[in-house]
C-alpha positions as CSV (number, residue, x, y, z in Angstrom):
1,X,-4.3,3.8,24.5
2,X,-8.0,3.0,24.4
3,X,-9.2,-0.5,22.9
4,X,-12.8,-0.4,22.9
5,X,-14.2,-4.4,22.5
6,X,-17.3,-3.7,20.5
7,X,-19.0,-1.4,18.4
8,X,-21.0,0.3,21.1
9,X,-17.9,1.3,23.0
10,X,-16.3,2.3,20.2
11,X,-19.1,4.8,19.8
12,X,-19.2,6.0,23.6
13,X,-15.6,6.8,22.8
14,X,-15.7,8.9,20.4
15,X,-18.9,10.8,21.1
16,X,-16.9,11.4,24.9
17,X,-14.4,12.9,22.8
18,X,-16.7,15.0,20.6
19,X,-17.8,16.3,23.8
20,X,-15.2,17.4,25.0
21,X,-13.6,18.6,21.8
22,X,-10.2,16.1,22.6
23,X,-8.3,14.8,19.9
24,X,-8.1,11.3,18.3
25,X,-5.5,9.5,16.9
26,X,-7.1,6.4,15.3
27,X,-5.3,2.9,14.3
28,X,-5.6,-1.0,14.2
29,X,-2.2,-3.0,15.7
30,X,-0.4,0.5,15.0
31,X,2.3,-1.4,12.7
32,X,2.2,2.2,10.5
33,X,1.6,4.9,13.1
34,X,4.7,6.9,15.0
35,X,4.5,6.9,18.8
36,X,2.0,9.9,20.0
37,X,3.8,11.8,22.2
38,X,2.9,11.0,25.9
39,X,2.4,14.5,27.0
40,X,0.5,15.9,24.2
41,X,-3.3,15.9,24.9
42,X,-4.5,13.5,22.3
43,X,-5.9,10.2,22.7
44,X,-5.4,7.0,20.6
45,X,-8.3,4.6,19.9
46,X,-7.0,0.7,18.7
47,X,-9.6,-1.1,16.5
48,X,-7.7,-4.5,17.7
49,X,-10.1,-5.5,20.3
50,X,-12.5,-5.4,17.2
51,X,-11.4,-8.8,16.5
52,X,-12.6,-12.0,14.1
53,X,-13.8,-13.0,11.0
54,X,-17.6,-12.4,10.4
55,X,-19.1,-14.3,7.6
56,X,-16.6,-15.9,4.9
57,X,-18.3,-18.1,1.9
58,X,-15.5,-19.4,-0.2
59,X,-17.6,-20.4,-2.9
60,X,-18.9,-16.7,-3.1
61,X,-15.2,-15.5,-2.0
62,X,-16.0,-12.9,-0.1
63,X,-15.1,-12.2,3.8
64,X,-16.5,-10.1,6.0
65,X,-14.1,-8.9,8.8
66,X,-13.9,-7.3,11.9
67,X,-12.0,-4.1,11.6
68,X,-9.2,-4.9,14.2
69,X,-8.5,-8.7,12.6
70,X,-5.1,-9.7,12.5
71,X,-4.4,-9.9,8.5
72,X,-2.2,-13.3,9.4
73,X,-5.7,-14.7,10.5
74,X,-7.4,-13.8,7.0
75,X,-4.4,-14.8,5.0
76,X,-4.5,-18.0,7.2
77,X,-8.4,-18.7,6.8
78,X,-8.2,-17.8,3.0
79,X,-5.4,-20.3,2.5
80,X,-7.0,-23.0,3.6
81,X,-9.2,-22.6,0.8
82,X,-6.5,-21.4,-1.6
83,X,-7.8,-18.2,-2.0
84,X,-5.9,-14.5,-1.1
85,X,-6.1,-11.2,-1.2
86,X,-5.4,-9.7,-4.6
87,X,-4.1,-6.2,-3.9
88,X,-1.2,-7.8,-1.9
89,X,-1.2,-5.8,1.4
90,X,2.6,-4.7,2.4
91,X,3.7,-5.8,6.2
92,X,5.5,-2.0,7.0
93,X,6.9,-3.2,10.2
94,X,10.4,-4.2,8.4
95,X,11.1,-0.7,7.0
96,X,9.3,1.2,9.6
97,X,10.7,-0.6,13.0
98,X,7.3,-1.7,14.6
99,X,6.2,-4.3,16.2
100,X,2.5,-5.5,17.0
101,X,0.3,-7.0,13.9
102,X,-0.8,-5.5,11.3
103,X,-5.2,-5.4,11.1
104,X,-7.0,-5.3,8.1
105,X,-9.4,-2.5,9.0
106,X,-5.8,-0.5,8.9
107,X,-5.3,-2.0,5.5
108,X,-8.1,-0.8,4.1
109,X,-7.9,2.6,6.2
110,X,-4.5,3.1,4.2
111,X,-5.3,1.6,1.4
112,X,-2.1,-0.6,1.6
113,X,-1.4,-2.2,-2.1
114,X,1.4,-4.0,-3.5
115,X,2.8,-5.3,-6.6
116,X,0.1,-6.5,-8.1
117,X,-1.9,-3.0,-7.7
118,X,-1.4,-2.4,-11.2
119,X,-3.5,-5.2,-12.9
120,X,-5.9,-6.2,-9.9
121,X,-6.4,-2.7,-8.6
122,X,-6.1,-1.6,-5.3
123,X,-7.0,-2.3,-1.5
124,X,-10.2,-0.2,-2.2
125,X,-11.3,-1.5,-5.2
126,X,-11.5,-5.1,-3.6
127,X,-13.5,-3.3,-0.5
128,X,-17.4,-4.1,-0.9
129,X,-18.7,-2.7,2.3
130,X,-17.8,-0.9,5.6
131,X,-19.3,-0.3,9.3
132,X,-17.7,2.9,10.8
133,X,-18.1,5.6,13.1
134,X,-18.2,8.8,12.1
135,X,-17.1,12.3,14.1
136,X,-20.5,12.2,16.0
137,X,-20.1,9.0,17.2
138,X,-22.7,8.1,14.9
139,X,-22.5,4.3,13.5
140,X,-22.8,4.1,9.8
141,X,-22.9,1.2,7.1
142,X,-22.1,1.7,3.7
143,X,-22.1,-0.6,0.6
144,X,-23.1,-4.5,0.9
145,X,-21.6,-8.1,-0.2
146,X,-21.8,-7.5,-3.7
147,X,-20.6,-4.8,-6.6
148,X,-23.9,-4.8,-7.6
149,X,-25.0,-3.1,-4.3
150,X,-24.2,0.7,-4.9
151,X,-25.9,2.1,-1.6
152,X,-23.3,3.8,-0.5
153,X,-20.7,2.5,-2.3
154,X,-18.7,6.0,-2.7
155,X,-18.6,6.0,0.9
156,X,-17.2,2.7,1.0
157,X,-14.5,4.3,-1.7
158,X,-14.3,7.3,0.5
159,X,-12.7,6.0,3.8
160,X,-10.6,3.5,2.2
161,X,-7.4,5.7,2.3
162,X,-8.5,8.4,4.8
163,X,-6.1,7.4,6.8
164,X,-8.2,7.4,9.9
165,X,-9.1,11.1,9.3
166,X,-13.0,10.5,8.6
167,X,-14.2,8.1,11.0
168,X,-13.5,5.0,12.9
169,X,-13.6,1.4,10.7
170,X,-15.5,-1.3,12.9
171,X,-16.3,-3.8,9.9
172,X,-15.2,-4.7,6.8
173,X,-16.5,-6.7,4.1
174,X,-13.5,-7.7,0.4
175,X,-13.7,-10.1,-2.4
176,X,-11.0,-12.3,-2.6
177,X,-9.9,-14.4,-5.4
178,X,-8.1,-17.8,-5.8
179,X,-4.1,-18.3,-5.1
180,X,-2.5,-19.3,-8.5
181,X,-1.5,-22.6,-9.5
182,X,1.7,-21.5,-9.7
183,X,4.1,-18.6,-10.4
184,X,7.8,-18.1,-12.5
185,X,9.1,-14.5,-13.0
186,X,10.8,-13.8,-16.1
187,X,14.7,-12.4,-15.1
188,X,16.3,-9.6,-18.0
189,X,19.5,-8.6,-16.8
190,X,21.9,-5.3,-17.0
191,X,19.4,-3.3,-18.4
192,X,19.6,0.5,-17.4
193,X,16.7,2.0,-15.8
194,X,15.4,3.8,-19.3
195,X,15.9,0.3,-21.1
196,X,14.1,-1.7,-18.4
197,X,11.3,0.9,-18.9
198,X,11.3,0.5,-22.3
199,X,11.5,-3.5,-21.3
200,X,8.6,-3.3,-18.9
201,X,6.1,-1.3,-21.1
202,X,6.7,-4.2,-24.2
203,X,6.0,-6.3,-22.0
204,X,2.8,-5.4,-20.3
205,X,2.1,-5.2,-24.3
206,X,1.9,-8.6,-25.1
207,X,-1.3,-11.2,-24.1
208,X,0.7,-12.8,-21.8
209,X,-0.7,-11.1,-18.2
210,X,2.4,-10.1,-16.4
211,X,1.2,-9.8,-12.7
212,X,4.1,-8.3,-11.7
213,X,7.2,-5.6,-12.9
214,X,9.6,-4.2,-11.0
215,X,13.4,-2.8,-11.6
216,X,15.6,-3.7,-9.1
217,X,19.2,-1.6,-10.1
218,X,22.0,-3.0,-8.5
219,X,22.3,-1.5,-5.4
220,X,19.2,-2.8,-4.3
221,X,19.6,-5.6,-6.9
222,X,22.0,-8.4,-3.9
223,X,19.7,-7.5,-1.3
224,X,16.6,-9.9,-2.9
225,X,16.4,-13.7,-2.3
226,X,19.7,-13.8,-0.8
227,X,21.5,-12.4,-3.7
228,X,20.5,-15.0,-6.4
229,X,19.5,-13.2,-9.0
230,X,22.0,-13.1,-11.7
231,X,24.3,-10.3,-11.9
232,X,23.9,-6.3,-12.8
233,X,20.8,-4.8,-12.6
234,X,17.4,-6.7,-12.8
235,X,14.3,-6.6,-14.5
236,X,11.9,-8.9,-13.2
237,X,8.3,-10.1,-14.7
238,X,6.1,-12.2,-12.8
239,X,3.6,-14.4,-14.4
240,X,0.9,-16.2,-12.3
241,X,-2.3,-19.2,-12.8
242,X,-2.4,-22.9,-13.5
243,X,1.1,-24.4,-14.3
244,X,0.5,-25.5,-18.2
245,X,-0.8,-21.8,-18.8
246,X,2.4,-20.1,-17.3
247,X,4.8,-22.1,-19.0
248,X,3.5,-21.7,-22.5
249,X,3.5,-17.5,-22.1
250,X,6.9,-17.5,-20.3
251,X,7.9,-19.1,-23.0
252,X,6.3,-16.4,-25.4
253,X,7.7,-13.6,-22.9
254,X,11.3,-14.7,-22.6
255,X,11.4,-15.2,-26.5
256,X,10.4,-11.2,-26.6
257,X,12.5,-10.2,-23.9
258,X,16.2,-11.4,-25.2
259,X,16.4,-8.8,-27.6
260,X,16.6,-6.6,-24.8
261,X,19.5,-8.4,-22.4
262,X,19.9,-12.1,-21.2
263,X,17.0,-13.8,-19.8
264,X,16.7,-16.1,-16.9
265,X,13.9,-18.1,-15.2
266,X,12.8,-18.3,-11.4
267,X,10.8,-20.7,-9.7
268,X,7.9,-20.8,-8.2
269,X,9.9,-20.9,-4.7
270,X,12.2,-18.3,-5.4
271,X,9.2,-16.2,-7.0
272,X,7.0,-15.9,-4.1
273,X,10.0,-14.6,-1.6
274,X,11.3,-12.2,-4.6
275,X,7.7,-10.6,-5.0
276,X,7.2,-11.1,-0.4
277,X,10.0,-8.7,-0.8
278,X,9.4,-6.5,-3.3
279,X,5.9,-6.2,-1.5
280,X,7.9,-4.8,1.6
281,X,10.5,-2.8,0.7
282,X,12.8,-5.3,2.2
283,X,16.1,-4.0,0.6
284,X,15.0,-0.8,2.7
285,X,14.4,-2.7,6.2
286,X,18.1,-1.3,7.2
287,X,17.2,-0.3,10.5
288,X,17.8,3.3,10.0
289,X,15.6,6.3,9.7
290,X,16.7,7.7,6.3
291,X,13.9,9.4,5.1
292,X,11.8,6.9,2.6
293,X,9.2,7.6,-0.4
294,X,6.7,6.2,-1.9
295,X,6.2,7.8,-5.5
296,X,3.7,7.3,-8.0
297,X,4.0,9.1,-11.3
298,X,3.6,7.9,-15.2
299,X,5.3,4.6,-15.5
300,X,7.5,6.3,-18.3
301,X,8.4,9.2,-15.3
302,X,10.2,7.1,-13.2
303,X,13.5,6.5,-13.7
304,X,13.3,10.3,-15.2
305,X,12.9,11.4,-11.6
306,X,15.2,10.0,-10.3
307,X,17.8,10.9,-12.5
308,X,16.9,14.3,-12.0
309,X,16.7,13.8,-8.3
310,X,20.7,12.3,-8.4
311,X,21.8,15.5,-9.9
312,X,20.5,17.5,-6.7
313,X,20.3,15.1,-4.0
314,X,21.8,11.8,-2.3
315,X,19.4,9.0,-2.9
316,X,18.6,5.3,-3.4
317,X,15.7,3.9,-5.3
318,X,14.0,0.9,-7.3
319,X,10.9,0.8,-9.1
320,X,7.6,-1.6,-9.0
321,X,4.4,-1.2,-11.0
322,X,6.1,-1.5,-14.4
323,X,8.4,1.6,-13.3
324,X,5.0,3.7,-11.4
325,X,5.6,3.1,-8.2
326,X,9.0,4.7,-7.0
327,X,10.4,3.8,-3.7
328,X,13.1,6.1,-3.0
329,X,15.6,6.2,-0.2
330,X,17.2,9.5,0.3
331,X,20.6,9.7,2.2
332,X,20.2,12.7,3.8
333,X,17.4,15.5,3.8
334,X,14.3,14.1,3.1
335,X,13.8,16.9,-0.1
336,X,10.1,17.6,0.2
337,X,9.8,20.7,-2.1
338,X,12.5,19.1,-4.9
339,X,11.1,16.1,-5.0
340,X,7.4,17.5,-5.5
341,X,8.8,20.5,-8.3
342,X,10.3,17.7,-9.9
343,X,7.0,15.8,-10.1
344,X,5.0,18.6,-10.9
345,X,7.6,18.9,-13.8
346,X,7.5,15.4,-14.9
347,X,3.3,15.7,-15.5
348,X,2.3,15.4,-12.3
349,X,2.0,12.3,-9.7
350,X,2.2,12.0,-5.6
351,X,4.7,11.5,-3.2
352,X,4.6,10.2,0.2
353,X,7.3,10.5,3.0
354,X,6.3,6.8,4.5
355,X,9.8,7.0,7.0
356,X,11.9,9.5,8.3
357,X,13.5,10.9,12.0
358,X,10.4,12.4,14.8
359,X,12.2,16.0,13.4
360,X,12.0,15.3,9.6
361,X,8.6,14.6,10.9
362,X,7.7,17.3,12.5
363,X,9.3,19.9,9.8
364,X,8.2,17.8,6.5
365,X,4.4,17.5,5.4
366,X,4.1,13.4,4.5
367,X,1.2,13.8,2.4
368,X,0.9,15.3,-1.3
369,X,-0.4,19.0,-0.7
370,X,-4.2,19.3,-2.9
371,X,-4.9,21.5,-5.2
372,X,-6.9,24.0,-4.1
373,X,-10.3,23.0,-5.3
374,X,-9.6,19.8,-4.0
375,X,-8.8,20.7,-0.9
376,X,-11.9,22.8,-0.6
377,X,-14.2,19.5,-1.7
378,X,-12.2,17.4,1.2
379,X,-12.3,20.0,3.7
380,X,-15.9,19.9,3.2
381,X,-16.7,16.4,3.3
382,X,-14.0,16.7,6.2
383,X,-16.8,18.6,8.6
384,X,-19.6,16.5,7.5
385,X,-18.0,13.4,8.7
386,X,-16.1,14.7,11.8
387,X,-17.7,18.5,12.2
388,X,-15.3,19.2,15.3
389,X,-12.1,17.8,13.5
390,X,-11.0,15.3,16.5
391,X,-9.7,12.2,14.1
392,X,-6.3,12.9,13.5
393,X,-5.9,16.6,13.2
394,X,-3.6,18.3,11.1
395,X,-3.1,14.9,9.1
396,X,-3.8,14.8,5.1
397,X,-4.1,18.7,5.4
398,X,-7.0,18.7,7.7
């Protein structure tokens, strides 16, 4: 593994590679990435000796990053002043086996969101501005410290997501946003999975800002905050800002919500670790190598999906994002081609195989095949960027 300690090396790296036409496999504290093989000729280049927070006004709330930063320092320097990253990056290292620290160049690269996603918008929406390092091994700044600042701003949209495929991340620059005052999450029990959508959609409804929906059916249900929540399946409703504020709208929201099942209230406490664990999958930290995906289709497609799914296959699965975001846990084959017909089926949508065995690997594509026009448009920008193809090849299609 190569860990370059500045921009400049970075750069001599890659344009060595370019040279000599060698592959590139690019990551931060590879918490995410599957071991290369040893003997396959490909190299891998760690952003982690890219290290340290850059600028950071708190009144302004925005940081600027080094792209190999450990995200437990910028969570740690951003609680100090109360403030967080909205988007809620998950830590995979539970559900995927890794170990080292996750980097928030590789958040970004990912575009790692979690429950929140759905009302304060993804990793890339919070991402102002970027320093990378293209194919070449040409350094290139996009976007700047502020919205406002467009230059380049669809570049800055561009690599967030690319999954190391378009260029090297050196530098990033995110708004972050105050930590609330407090949090409660709103508890409706026994509902089945099309009455907790139903549930979840009246609820996002109402003026009362739900941060937060999720289904957890009851074999997942046990596995959360040490099997307090209330029995049979749960539907859960987080509600987040200053303490007077939350108390009146849970109020309004748990009103609402008994005409669909009983009701009950977490704590602030017992709220964070619920939604820490949502955020990570954690009922799906087993320690095995079933294969795991990440689904996103119409909030209203969900649980249709997977009963379809249960009719053809073995599999496990609860639902975040007011029922959008599908985590599924199959028990044997991984599925690929009936999980994506399905989806297709169902209006359309994405899935991702996020774990599975080095053979599933091999044999199963992980990311949603493009449509044809698409692909031609990404292929393109593809060679512009990295016109030998050295980051990452054959990943995302390329």
């Amino acid at each position: 593994m190569l860990i370059p300690h500045s921009e400049n090396d970075a750069a001599y790296v890659i344009r060595t590679a370019a040279a000599n036409k060698k592959a590139l496999i690019l990551c931060g504290g590879q918490t995410r990435s599957p071991d290369v093989d040893p003997l396959a000729d490909i190299e891998v280049v760690s952003s982690r000796g890219l290290s340290g927070i850059v600028t950071y006004d708190p009144a302004e709330m925005v940081m600027t990053a080094r792209a190999g930063t450990p995200v437990a320092e910028i969570e740690a320097t951003l609680a100090e002043n109360r403030q967080m990253m909205a988007f809620e990056p998950m830590d995979h290292r539970g559900i995927l086996k890794t170990s080292g620290e996750p980097t928030i160049g590789g958040v970004f690269a990912a575009n790692i969101s979690g429950p929140r996603r759905f009302v304060a918008g993804a990793a890339r929406d919070s991402l102002l501005g970027i320093r990378f390092i293209n194919g070449k091994g040409e350094t290139v700044r996009a976007g700047g410290r502020v919205m406002k600042n467009v230059t380049g701003l669809d570049l800055v949209k561009l690599l967030a997501g690319s999954q190391g495929t378009l260029g090297f991340l050196t530098e990033v620059t995110f708004r972050v946003l105050p930590v609330p005052q407090t949090v409660e999450t709103i508890v409706i029990s026994g509902l089945n999975n099309d009455a907790a959508t139903n549930a979840m959609a009246a609820a996002m409804a109402m003026p009362v800002e739900v941060s937060g929906a999720a289904h957890l059916p009851q074999t997942v249900r046990s596995k959360f905050i040490d099997g307090k929540l209330p029995e049979g399946e749960a539907t859960v409703l987080r509600l987040e800002g200053l303490e007077a504020s939350v108390g009146v709208r849970a109020d309004k929201l748990e009103a609402v919500m008994q005409a669909f099942g009983p009701v009950t209230r977490l704590g602030m406490d017992d709220s964070l670790t619920l939604w820490r664990q949502i955020r990570d999958i954690h009922p799906y930290a087993d320690g095995t190598e079933k294969p795991l995906w990440r689904v996103s289709v119409a909030p209203s497609a969900g649980h249709q999906l997977v009963a379809a799914l249960r009719l053809e296959a073995g599999i496990d699965a609860f639902y975040d994002w007011q029922g959008g975001l599908v985590w599924m846990r199959m028990e044997a084959d991984p599925e690929a081609e009936l999980i994506r017909r399905y989806i297709r089926a169902l209006g359309g949508g994405h899935a991702t195989l996020v774990r599975a065995s080095e053979l599933v690997r091999q044999q199963t594509p992980a990311f949603e095949p493009l449509p044809e026009a698409v692909a031609a448009l990404s292929a393109r920008v593809k060679e512009k960027l990295d016109p030998w193809g050295i980051f990452a090849p054959g990943k995302m299609g390329f």
